[in-house]
PDB file of N, CA, C and O in Angstrom:
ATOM      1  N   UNK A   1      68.332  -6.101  20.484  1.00  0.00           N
ATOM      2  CA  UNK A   1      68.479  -6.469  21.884  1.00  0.00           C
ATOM      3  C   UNK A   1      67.318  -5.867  22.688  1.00  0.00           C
ATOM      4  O   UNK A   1      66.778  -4.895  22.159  1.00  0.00           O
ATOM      5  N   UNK A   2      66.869  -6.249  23.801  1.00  0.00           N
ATOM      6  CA  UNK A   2      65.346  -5.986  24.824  1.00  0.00           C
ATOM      7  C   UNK A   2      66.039  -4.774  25.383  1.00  0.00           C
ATOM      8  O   UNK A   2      65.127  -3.974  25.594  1.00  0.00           O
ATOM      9  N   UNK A   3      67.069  -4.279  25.697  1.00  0.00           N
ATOM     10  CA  UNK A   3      67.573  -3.164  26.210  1.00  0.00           C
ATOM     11  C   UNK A   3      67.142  -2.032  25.285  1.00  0.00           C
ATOM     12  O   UNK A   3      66.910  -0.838  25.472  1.00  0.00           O
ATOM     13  N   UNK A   4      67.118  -2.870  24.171  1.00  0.00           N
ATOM     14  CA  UNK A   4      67.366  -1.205  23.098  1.00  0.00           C
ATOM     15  C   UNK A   4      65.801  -0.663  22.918  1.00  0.00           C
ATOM     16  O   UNK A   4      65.267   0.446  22.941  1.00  0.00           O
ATOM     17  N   UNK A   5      65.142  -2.670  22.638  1.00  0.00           N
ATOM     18  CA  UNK A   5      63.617  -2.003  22.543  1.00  0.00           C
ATOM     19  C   UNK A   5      62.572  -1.339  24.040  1.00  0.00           C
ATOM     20  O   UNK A   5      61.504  -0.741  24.166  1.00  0.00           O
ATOM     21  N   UNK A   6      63.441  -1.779  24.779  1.00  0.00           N
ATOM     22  CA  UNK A   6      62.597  -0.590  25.711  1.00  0.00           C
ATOM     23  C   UNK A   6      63.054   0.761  26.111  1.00  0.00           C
ATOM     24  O   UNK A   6      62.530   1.374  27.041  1.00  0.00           O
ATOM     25  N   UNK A   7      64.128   1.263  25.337  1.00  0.00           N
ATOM     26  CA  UNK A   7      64.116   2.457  25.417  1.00  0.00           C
ATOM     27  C   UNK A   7      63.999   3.216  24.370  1.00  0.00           C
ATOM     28  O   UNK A   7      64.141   4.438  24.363  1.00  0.00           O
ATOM     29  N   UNK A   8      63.630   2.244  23.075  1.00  0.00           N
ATOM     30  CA  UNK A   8      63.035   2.833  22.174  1.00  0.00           C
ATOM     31  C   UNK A   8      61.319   3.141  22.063  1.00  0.00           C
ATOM     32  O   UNK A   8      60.718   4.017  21.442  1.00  0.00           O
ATOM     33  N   UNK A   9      60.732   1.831  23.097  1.00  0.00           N
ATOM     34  CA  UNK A   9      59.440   2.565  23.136  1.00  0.00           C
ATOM     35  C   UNK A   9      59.238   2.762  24.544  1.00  0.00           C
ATOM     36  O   UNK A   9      58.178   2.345  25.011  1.00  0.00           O
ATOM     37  N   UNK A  10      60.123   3.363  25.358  1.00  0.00           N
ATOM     38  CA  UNK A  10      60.325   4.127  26.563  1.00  0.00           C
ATOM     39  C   UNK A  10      59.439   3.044  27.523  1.00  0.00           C
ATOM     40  O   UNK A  10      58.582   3.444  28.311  1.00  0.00           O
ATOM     41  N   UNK A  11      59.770   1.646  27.342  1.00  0.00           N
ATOM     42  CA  UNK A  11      59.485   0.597  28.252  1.00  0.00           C
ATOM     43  C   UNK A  11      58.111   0.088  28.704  1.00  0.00           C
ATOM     44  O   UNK A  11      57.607  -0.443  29.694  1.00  0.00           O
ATOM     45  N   UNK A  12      57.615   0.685  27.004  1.00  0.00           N
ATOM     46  CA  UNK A  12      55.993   0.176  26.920  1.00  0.00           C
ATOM     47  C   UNK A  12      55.825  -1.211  26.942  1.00  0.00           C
ATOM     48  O   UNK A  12      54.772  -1.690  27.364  1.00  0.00           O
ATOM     49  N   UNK A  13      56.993  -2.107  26.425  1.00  0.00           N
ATOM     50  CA  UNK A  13      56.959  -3.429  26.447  1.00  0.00           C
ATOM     51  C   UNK A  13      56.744  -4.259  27.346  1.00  0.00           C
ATOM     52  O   UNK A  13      56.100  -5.298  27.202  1.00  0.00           O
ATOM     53  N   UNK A  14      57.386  -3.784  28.587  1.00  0.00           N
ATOM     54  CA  UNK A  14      57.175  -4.494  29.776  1.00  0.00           C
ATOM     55  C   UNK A  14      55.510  -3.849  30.526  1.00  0.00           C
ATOM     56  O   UNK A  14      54.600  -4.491  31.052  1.00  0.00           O
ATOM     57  N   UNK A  15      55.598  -2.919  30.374  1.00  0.00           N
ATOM     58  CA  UNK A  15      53.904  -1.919  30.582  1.00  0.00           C
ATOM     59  C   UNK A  15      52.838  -2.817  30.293  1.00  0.00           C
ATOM     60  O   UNK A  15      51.870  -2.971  31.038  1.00  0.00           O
ATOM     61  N   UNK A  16      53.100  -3.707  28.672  1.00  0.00           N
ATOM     62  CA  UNK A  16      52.377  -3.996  28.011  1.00  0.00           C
ATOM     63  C   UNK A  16      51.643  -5.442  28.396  1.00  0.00           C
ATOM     64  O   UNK A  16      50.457  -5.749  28.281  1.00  0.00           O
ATOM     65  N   UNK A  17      53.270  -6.571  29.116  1.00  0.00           N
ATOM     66  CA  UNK A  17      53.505  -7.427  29.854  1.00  0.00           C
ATOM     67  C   UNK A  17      52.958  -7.612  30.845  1.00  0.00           C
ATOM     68  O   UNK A  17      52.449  -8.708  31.077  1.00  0.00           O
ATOM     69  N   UNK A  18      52.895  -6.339  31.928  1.00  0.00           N
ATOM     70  CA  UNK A  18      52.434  -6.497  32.896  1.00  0.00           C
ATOM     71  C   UNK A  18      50.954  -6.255  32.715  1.00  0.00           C
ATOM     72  O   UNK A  18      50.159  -6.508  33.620  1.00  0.00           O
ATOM     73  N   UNK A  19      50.612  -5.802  31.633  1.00  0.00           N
ATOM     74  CA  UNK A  19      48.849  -5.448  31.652  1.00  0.00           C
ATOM     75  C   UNK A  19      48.198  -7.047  30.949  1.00  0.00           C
ATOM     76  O   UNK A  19      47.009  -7.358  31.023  1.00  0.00           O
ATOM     77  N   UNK A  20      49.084  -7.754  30.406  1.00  0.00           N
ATOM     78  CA  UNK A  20      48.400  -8.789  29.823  1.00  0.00           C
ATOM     79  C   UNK A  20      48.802 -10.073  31.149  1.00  0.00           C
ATOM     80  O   UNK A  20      48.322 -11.205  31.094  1.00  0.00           O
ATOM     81  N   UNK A  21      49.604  -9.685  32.102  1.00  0.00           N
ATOM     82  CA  UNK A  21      49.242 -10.913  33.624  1.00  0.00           C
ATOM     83  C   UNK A  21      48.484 -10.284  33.773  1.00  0.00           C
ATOM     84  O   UNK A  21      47.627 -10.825  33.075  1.00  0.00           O
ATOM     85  N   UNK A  22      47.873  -9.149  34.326  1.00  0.00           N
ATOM     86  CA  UNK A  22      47.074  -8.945  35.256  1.00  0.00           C
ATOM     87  C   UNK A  22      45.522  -9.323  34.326  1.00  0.00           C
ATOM     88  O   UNK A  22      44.430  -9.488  34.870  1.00  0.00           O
ATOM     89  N   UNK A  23      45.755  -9.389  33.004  1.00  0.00           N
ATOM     90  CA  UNK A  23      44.229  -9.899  32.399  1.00  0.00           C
ATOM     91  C   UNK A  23      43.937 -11.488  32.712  1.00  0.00           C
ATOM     92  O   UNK A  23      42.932 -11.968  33.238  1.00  0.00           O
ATOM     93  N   UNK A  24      45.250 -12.240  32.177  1.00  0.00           N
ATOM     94  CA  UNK A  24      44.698 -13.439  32.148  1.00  0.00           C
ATOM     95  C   UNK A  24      45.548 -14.297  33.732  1.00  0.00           C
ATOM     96  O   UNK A  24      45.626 -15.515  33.898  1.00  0.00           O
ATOM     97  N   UNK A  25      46.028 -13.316  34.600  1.00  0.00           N
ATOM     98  CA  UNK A  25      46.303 -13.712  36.133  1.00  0.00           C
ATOM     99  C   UNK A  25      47.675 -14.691  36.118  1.00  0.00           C
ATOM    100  O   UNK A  25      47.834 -15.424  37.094  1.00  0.00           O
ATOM    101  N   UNK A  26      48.542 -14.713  35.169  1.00  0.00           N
ATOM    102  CA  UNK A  26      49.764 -15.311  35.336  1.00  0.00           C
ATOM    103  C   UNK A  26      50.627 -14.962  34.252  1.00  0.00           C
ATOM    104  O   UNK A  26      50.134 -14.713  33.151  1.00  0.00           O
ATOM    105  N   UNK A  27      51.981 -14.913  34.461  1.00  0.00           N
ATOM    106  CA  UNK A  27      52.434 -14.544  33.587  1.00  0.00           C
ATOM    107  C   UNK A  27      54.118 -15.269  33.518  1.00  0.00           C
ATOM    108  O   UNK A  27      54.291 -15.956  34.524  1.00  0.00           O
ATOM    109  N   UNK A  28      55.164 -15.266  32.726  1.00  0.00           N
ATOM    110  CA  UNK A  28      56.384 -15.667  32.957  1.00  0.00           C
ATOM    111  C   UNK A  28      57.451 -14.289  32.437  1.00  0.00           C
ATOM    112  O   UNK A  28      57.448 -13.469  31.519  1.00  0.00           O
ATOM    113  N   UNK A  29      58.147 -14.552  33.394  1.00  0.00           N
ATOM    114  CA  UNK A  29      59.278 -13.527  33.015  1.00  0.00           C
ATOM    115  C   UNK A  29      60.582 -14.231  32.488  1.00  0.00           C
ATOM    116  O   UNK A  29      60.471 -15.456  32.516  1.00  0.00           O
ATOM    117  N   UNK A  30      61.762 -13.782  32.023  1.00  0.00           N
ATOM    118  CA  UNK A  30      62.862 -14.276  32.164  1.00  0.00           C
ATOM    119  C   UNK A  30      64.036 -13.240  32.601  1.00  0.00           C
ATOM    120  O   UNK A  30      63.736 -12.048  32.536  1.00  0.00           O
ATOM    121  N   UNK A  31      65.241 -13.553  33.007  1.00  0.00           N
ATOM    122  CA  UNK A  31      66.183 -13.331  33.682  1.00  0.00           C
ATOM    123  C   UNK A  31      66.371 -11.745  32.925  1.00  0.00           C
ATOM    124  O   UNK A  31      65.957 -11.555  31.782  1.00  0.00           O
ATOM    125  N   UNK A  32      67.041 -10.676  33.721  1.00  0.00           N
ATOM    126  CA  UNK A  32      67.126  -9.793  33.053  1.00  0.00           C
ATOM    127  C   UNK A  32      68.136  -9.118  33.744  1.00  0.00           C
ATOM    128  O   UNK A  32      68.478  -9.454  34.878  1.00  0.00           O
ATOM    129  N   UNK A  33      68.665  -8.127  33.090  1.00  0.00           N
ATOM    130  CA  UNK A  33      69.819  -7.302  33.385  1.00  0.00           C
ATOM    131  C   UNK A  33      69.511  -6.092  34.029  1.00  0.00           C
ATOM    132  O   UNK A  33      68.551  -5.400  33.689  1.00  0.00           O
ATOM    133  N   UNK A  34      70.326  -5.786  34.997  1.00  0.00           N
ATOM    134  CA  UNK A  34      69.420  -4.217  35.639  1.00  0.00           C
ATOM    135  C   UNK A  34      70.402  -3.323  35.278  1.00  0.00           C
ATOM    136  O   UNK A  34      71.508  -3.379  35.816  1.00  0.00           O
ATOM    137  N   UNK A  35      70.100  -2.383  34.309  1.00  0.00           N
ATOM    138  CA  UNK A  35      71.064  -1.050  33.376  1.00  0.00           C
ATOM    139  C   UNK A  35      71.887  -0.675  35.062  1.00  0.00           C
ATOM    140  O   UNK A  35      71.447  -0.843  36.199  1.00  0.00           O
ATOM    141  N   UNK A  36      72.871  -0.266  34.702  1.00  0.00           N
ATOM    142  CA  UNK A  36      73.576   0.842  35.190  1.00  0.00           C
ATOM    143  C   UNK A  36      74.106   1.844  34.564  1.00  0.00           C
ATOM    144  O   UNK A  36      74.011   1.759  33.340  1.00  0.00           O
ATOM    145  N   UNK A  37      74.664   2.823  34.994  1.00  0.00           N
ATOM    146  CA  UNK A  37      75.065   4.075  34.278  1.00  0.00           C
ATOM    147  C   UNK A  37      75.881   3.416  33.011  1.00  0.00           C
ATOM    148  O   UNK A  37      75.703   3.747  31.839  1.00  0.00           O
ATOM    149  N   UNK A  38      76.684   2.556  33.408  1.00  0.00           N
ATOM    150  CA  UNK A  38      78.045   1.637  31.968  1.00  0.00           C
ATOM    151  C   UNK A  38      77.398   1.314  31.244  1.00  0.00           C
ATOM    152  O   UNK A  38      77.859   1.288  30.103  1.00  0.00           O
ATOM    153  N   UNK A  39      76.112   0.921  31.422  1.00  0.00           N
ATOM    154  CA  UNK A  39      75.163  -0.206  30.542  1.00  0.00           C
ATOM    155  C   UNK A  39      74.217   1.215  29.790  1.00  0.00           C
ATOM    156  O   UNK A  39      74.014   1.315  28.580  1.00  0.00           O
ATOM    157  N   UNK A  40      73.811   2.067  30.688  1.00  0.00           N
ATOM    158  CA  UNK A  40      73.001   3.522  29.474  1.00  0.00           C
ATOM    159  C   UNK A  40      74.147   3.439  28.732  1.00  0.00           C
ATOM    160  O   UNK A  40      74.235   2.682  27.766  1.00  0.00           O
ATOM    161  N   UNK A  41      75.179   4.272  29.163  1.00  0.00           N
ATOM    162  CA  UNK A  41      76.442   4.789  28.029  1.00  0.00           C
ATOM    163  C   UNK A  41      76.690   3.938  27.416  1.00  0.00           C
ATOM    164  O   UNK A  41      76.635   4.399  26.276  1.00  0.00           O
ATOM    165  N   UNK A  42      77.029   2.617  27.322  1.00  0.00           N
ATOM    166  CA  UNK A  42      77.587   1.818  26.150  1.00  0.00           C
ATOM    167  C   UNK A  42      76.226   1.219  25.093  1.00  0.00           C
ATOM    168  O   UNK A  42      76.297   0.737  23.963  1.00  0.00           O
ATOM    169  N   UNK A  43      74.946   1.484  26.017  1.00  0.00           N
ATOM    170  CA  UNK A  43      74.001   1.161  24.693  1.00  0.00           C
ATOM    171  C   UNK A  43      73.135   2.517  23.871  1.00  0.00           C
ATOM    172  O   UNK A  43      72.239   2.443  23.031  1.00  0.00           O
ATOM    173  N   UNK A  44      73.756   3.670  24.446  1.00  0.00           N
ATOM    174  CA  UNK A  44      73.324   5.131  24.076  1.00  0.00           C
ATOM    175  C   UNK A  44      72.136   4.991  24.774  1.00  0.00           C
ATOM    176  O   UNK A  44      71.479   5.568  23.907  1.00  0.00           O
ATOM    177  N   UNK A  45      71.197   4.674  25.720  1.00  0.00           N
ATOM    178  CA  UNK A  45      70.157   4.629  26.300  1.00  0.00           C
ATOM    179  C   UNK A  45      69.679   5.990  26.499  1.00  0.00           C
ATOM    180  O   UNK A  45      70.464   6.937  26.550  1.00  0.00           O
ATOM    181  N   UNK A  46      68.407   6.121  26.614  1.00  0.00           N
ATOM    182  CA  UNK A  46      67.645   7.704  26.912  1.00  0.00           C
ATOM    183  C   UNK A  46      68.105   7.994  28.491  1.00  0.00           C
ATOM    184  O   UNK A  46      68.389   9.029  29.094  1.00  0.00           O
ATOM    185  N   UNK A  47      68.047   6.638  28.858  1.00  0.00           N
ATOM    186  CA  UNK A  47      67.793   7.163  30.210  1.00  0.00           C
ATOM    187  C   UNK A  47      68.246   5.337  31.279  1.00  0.00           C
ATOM    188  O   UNK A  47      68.285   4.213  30.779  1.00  0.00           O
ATOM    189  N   UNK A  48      68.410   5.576  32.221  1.00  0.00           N
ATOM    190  CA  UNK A  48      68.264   4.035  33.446  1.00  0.00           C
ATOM    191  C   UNK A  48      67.463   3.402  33.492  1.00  0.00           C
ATOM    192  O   UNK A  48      66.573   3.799  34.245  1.00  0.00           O
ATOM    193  N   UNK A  49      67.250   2.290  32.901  1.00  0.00           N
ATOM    194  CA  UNK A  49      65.478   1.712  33.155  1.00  0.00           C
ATOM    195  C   UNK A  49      65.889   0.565  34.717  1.00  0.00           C
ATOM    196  O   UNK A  49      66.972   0.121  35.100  1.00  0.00           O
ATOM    197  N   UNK A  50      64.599   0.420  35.236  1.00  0.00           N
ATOM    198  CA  UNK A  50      64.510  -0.597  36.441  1.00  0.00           C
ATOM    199  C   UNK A  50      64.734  -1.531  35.740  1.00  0.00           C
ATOM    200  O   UNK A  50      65.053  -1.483  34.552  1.00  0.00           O
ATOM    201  N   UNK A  51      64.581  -2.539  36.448  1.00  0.00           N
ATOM    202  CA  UNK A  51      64.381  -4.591  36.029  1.00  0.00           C
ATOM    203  C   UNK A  51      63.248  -4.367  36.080  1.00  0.00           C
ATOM    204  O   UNK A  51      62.755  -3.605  36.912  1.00  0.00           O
ATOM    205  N   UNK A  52      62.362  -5.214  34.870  1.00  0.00           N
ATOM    206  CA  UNK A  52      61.440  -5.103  34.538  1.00  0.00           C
ATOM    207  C   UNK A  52      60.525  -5.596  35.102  1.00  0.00           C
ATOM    208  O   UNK A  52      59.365  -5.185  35.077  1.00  0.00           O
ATOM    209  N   UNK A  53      61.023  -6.730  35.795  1.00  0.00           N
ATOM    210  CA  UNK A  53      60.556  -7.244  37.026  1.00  0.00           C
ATOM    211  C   UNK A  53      59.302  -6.333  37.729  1.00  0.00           C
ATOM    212  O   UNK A  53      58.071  -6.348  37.757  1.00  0.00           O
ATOM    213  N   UNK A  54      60.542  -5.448  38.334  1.00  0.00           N
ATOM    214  CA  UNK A  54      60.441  -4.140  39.413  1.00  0.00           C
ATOM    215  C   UNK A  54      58.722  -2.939  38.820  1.00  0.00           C
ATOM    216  O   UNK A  54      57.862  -2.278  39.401  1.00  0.00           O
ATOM    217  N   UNK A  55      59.041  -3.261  37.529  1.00  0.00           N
ATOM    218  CA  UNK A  55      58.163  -2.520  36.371  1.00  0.00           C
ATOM    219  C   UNK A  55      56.819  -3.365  36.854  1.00  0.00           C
ATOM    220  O   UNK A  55      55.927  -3.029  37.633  1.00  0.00           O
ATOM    221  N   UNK A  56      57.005  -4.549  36.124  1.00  0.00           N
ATOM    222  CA  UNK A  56      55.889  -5.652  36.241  1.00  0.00           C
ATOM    223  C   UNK A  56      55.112  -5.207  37.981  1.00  0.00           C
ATOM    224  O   UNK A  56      53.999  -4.744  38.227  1.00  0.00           O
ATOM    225  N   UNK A  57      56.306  -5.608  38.967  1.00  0.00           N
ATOM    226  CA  UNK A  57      55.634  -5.560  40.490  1.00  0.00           C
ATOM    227  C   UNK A  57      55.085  -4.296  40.820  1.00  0.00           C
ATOM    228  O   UNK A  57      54.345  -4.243  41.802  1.00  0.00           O
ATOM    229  N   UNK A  58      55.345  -3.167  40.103  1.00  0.00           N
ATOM    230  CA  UNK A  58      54.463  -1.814  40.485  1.00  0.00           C
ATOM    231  C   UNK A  58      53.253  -1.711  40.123  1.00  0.00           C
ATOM    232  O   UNK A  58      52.290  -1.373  40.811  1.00  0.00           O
ATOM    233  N   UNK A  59      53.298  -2.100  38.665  1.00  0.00           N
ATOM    234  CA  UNK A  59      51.934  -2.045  37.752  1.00  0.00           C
ATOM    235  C   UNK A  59      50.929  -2.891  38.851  1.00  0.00           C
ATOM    236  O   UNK A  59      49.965  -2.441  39.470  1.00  0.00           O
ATOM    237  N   UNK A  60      51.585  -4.492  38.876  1.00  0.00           N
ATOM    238  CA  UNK A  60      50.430  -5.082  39.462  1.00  0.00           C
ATOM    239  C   UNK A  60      50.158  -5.377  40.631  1.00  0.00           C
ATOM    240  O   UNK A  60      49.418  -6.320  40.912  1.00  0.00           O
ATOM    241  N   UNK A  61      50.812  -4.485  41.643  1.00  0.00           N
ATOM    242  CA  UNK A  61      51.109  -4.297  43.034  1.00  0.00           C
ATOM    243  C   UNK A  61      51.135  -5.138  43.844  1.00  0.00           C
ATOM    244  O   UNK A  61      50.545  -4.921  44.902  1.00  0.00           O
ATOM    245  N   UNK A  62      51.906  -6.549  43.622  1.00  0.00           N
ATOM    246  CA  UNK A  62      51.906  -7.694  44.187  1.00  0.00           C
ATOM    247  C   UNK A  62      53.226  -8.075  44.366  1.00  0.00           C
ATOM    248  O   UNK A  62      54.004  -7.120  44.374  1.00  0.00           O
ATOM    249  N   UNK A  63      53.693  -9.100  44.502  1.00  0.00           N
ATOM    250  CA  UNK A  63      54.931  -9.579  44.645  1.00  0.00           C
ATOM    251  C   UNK A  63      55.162 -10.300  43.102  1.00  0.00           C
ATOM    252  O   UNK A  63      54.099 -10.487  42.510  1.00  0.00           O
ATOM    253  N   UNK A  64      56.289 -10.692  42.432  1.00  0.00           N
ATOM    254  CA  UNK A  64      56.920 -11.180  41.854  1.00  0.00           C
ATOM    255  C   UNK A  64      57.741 -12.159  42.146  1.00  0.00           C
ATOM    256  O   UNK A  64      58.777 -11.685  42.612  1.00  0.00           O
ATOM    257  N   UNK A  65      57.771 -13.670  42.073  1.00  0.00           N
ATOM    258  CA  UNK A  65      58.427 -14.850  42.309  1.00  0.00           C
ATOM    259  C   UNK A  65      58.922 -15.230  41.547  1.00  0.00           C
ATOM    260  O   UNK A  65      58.563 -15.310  40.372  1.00  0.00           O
ATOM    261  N   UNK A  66      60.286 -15.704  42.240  1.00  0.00           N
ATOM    262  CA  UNK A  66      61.186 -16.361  40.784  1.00  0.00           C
ATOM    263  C   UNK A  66      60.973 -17.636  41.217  1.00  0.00           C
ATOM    264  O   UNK A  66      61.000 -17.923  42.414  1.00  0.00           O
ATOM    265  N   UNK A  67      60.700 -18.660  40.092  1.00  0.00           N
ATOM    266  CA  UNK A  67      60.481 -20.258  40.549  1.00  0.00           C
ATOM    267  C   UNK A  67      60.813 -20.687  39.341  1.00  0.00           C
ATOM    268  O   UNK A  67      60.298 -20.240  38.316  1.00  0.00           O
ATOM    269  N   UNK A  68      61.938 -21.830  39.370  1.00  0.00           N
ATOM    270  CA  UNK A  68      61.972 -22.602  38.115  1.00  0.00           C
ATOM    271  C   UNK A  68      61.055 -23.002  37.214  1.00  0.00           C
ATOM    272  O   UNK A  68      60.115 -23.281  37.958  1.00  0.00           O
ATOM    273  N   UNK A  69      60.522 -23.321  35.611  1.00  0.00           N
ATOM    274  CA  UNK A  69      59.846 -24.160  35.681  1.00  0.00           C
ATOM    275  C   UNK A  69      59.978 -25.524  34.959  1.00  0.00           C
ATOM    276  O   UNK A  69      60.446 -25.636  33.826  1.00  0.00           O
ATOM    277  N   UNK A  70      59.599 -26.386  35.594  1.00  0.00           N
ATOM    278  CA  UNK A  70      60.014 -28.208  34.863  1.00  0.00           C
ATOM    279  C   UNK A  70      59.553 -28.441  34.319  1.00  0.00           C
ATOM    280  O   UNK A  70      58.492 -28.883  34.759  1.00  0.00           O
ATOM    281  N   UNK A  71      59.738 -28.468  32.379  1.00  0.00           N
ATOM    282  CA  UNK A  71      58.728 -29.021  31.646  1.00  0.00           C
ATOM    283  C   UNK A  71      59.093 -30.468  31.198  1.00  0.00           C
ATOM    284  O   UNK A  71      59.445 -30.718  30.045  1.00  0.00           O
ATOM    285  N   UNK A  72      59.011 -31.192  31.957  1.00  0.00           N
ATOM    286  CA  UNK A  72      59.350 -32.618  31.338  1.00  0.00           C
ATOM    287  C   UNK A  72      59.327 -32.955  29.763  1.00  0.00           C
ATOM    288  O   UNK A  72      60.327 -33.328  29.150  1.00  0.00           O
ATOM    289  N   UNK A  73      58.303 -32.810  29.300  1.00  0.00           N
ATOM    290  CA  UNK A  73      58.081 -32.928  27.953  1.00  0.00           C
ATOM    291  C   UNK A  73      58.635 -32.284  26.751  1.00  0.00           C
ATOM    292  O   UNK A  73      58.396 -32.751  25.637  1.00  0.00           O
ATOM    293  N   UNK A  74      59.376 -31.218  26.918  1.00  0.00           N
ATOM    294  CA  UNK A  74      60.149 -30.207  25.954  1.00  0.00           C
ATOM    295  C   UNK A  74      61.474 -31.087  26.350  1.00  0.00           C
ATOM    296  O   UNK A  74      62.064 -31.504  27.347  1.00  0.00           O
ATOM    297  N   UNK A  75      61.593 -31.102  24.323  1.00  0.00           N
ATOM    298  CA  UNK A  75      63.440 -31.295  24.424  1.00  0.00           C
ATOM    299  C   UNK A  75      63.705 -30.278  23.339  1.00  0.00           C
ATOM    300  O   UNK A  75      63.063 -29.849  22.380  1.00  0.00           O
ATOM    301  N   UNK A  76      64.870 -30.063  23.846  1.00  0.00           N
ATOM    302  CA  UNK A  76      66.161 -29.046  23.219  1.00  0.00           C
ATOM    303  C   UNK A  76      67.204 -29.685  21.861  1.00  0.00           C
ATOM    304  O   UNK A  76      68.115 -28.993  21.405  1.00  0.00           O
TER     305      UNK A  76
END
């Protein structure tokens, strides 16, 4: 689960995310869960992580937009 791997590499993943938008200037996120204390304790977590989002918008000191996107051409 993405919960477990960023507190197994103490949320280098999203670090890593946000350094590869800011190279090639766009990037996509998807929907994410924001830990609370229930959510550390029931996944043994080190610690509370932000929404990664929140992670992403510090690193690259901009805003973060959520916008659908329509790919006509992809089927499921």
């Amino acid at each position: 689960m993405a919960i477990e791997r960023h507190d197994r590499t103490d949320e280098q993943v999203t670090v890593a995310a946000a350094r590869a938008i800011a190279e090639h200037g766009a990037g996509v996120t998807c929907a994410t869960i924001t830990v609370d204390a229930a959510w550390a304790r029931g996944f043994n977590l080190t610690r509370i992580y932000r929404r990664p989002n929140g992670t992403i918008h510090d690193i690259l000191e901009c805003t973060v937009f959520s916008e659908p996107i329509i790919c006509r051409t992809c089927r499921v």
